[in-house]
C-alpha positions in Angstrom: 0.0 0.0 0.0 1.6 3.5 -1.0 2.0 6.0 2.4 2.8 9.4 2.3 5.7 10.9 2.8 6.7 13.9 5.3 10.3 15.5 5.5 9.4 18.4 8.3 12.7 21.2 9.1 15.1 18.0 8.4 18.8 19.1 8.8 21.5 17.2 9.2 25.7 17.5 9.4 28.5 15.4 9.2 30.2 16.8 12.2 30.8 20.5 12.3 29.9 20.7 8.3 26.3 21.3 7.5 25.1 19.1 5.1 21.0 19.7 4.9 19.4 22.8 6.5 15.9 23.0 7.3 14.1 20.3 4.4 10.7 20.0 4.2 8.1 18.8 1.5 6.2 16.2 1.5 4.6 13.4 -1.2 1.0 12.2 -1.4 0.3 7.6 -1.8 1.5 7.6 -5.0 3.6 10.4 -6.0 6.6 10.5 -7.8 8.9 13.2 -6.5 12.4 13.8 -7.9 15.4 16.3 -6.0 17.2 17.6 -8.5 20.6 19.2 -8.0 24.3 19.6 -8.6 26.7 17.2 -7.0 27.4 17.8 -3.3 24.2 19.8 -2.8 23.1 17.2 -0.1 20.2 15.1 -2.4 21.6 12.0 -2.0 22.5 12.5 2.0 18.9 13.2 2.5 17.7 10.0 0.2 20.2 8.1 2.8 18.1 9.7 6.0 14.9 8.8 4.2 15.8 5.5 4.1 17.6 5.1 7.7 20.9 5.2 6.9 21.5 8.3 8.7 19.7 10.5 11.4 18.8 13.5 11.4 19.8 16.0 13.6 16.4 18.1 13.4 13.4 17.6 12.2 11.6 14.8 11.5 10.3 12.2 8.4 7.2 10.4 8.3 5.7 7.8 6.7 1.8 8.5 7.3 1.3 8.9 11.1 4.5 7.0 11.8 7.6 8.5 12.4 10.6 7.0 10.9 13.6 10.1 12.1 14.2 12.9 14.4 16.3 13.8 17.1 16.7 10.5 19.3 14.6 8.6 17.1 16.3 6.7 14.3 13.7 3.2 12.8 16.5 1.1 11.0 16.3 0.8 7.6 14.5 -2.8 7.6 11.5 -2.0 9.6 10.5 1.2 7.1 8.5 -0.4 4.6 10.6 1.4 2.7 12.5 0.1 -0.9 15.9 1.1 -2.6 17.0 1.6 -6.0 20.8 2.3 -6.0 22.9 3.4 -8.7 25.1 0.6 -8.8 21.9 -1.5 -9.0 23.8 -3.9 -6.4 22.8 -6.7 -7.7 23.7 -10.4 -5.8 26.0 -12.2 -8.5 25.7 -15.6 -7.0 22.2 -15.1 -7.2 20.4 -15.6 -10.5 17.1 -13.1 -11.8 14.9 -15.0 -10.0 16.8 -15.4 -7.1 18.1 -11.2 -6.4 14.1 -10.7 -6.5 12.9 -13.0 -3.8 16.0 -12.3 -1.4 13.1 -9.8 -0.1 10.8 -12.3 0.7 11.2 -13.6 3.4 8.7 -15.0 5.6 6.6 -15.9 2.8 5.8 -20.0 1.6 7.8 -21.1 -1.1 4.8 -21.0 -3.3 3.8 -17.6 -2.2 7.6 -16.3 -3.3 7.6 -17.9 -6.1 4.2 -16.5 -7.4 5.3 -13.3 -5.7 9.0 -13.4 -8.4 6.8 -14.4 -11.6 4.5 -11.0 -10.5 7.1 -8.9 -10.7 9.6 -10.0 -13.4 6.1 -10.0 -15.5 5.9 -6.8 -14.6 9.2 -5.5 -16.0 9.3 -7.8 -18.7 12.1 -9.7 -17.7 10.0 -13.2 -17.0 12.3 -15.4 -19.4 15.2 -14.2 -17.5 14.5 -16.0 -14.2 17.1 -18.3 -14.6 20.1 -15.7 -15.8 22.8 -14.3 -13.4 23.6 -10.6 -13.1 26.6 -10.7 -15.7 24.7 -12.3 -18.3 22.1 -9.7 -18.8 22.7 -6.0 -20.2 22.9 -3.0 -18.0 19.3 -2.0 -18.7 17.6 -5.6 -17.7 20.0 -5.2 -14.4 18.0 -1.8 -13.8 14.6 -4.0 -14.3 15.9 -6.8 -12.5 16.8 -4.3 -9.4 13.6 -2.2 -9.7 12.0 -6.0 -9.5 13.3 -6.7 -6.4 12.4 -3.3 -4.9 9.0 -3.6 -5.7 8.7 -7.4 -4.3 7.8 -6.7 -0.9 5.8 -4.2 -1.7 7.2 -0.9 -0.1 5.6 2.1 1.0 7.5 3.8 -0.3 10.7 3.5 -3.1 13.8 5.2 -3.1 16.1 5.6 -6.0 19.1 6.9 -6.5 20.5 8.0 -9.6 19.1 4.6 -10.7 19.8 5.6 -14.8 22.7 7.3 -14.6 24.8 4.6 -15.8 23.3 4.1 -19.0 23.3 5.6 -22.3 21.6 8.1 -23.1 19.0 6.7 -25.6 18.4 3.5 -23.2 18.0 6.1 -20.1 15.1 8.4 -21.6 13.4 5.1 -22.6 13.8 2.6 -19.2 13.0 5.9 -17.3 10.0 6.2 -18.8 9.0 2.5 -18.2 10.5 2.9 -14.8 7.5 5.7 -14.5 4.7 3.8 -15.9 5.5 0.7 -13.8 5.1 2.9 -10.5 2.1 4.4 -12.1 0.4 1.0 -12.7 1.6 -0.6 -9.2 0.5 3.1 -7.3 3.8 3.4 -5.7 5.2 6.5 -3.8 8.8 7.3 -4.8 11.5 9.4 -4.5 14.1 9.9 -7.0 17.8 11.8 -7.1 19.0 12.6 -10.0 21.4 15.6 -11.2 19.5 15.7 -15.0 16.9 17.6 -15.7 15.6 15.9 -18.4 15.3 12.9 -16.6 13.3 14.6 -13.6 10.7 16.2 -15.4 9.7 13.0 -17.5 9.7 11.0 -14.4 8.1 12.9 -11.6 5.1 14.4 -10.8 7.3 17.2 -8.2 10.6 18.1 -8.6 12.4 19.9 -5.6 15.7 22.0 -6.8 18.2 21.5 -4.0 21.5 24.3 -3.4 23.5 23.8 -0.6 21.8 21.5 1.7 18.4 24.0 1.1 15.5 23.0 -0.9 15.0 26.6 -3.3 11.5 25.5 -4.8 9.5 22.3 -4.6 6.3 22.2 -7.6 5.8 20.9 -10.9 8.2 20.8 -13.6 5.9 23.7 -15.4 6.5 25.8 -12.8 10.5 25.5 -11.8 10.5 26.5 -15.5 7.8 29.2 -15.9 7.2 30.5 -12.2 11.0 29.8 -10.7 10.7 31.2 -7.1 14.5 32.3 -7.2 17.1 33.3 -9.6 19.1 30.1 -9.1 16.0 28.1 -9.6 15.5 30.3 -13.1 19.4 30.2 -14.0 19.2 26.4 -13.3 16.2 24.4 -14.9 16.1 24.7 -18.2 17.9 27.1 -20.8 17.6 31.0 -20.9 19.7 34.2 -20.4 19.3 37.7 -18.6 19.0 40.7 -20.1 18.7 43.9 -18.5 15.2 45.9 -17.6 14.0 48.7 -15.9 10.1 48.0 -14.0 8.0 50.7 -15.5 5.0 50.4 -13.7 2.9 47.7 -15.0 5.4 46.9 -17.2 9.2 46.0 -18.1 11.4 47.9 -20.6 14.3 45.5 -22.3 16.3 46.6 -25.0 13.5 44.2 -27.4 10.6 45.9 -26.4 7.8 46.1 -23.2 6.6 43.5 -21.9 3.4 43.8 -19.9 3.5 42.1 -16.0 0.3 40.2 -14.9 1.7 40.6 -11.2 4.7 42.2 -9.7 8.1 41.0 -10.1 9.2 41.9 -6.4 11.7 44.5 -7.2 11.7 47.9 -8.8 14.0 50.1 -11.1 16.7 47.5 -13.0 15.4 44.5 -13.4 17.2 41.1 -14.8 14.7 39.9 -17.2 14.9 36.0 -17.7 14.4 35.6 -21.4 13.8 31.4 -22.4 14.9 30.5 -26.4 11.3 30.6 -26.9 10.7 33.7 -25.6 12.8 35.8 -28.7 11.0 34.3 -32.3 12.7 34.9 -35.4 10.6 36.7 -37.9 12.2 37.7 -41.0 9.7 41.1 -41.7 11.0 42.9 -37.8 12.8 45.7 -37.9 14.6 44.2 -34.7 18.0 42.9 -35.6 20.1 40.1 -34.2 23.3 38.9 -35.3 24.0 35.1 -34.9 26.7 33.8 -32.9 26.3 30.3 -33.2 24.1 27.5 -33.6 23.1 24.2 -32.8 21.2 21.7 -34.9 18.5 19.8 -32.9 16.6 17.9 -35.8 13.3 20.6 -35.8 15.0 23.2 -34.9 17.9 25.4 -34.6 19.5 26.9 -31.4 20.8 30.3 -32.4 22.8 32.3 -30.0 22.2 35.8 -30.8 24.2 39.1 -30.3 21.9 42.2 -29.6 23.0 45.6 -31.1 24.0 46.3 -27.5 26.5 43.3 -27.1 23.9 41.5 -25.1 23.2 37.8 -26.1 19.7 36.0 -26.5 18.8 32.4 -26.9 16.1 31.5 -29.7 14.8 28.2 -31.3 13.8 28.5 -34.6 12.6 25.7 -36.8 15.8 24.1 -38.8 14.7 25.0 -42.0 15.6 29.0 -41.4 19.0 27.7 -41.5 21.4 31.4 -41.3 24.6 31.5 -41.3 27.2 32.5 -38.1 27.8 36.6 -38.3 24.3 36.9 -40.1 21.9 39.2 -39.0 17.9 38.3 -38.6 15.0 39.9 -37.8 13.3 38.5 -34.2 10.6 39.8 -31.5 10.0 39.4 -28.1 7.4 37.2 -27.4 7.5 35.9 -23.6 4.3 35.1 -22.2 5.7 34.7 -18.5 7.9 37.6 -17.4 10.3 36.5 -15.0 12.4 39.2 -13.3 14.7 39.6 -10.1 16.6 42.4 -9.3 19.7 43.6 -11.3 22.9 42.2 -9.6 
């Protein structure tokens, strides 16, 4: 059965060196939540004190009612109803497919194990591999074969870390997303880590961008993007660049034109505007000009770098068939629909 999960004020330190400071989110039954962040910003520390494998010096986590951590308080790691993905997968290799996926099961009859083992490797497609050891399957099958034994006892809740990060890239997007639909189907709460961004908005429902032990903004991928709460959080997810503004009351001036503001932008006078590549459209008819600095071919479309007449540089996708050459200049407008602004630095 899938429990919620509370992280409340969590911080933690490895002696005098803080480490998390003051977490706290939480995840409804069956949520997928990802913590995304740069290495050494604590994601994978807290993942560890999710799971039990170290306490936390304030705070407290929660499965449901039950608490799991805080201060005195630490339920090992066994008695969590809690499973682990690891990066390494960490597989048994004297243990075959069949056999990694019932070490779990103890306590159960034979028959019920067995049944239990032909459930799951059904469920990941990796049935008419029962019999196979570790080294004779392929990276992605291990991944299967791990997320199989996870799943097996039937967590609360499922932990993984980094669990695609060995893999290529085409064979990441593509287990990830079964990875997803498996969890869906099975109604399980998880929590992934993962320092790719492309990985944690097709996998979870909430992403939480971690700096420095802190969490900066926990919502939907839609909103890291379009509605980032900070400036790291804006610089961070996704692509874009800052140009400089000046508020004007209802409104921002940029060097491409006014752009109207639905709400404030909580600061007045200059203004860094954050400007996404699909913000600035290349249309050959404006009498705004851009020089291009470089490209990059993406299939559909084009990635051009652009200089402004003031030195400043934009980011713009255009579809690959507008295909100008570096030191041309185009014609492009403004055409950002969410005006994201902090104040100048």
């Amino acid at each position: 059965m899938a429990l919620s999960l509370t992280v409340h004020d969590v911080a933690h330190a490895y002696g005098d060196t803080p480490v998390l400071r003051n977490l706290s989110f939480t995840l409804a039954p069956g949520e997928i939540g990802c913590l995304l962040g740069a290495s050494g910003c604590g994601k994978s520390t807290l993942l560890r004190c999710v799971a039990g494998f170290e306490p936390v010096r304030t705070g407290s986590i929660a499965l449901d009612a039950t608490t799991l951590s805080a201060p005195g308080k630490l339920v090992p790691p066994e008695r969590r109803s809690i499973g682990m993905v690891f990066q390494d997968f960490a597989l048994f290799p004297h243990l075959t497919v069949a056999g990694n996926v019932a070490f779990g099961l103890s306590g159960r009859s034979a028959a019920a194990r067995e049944a239990r083992v032909h459930e799951m490797l059904a469920l990941v497609g990796m049935r008419g591999e029962a019999a196979r050891y570790p080294h004779e399957i392929s990276g992605g099958q291990q991944q299967r074969v791990a997320l199989a034994r996870a799943l097996a006892p039937a967590p609360g809740l499922l932990l993984l870390d980094e669990p695609f990060s060995s893999l290529d890239v085409d064979l990441r997007e593509h287990l990830s997303f079964d990875v997803r639909t498996i969890l869906q189907a099975t109604g399980t709460t998880a929590l992934l880590v993962t320092h790719d961004q492309r990985e944690a908005f097709a996998f979870a429902d909430t992403v939480g961008v971690m700096r420095d032990g802190a969490l900066d903004q926990w919502g939907s991928a839609y909103d890291l993007y379009h509605q980032p709460r900070t400036r790291y959080v804006a610089d961070f997810v996704g692509e874009g660049v800052f140009v400089r503004g000046t508020v004007d009351g209802g409104a921002v001036r940029t060097e491409l034109g006014t752009l109207a503001l639905a709400q404030p932008v909580g600061a007045q006078g200059a203004v860094d505007v954050l400007l996404r590549p699909d913000d600035v459209v290349h249309e050959d008819d404006s009498e705004q000009r851009a020089r291009i600095v470089s490209k990059v071919f993406r299939g559909a479309q084009f990635l051009y770098t652009l200089a402004l007449p003031s030195g400043t540089r934009v980011l713009s996708l255009v579809p690959s068939h507008h295909d100008h050459a570096i030191g041309e200049p185009i014609g492009i407008r403004l055409a950002a629909d969410h005006v994201v602004a902090f104040a100048a630095v």
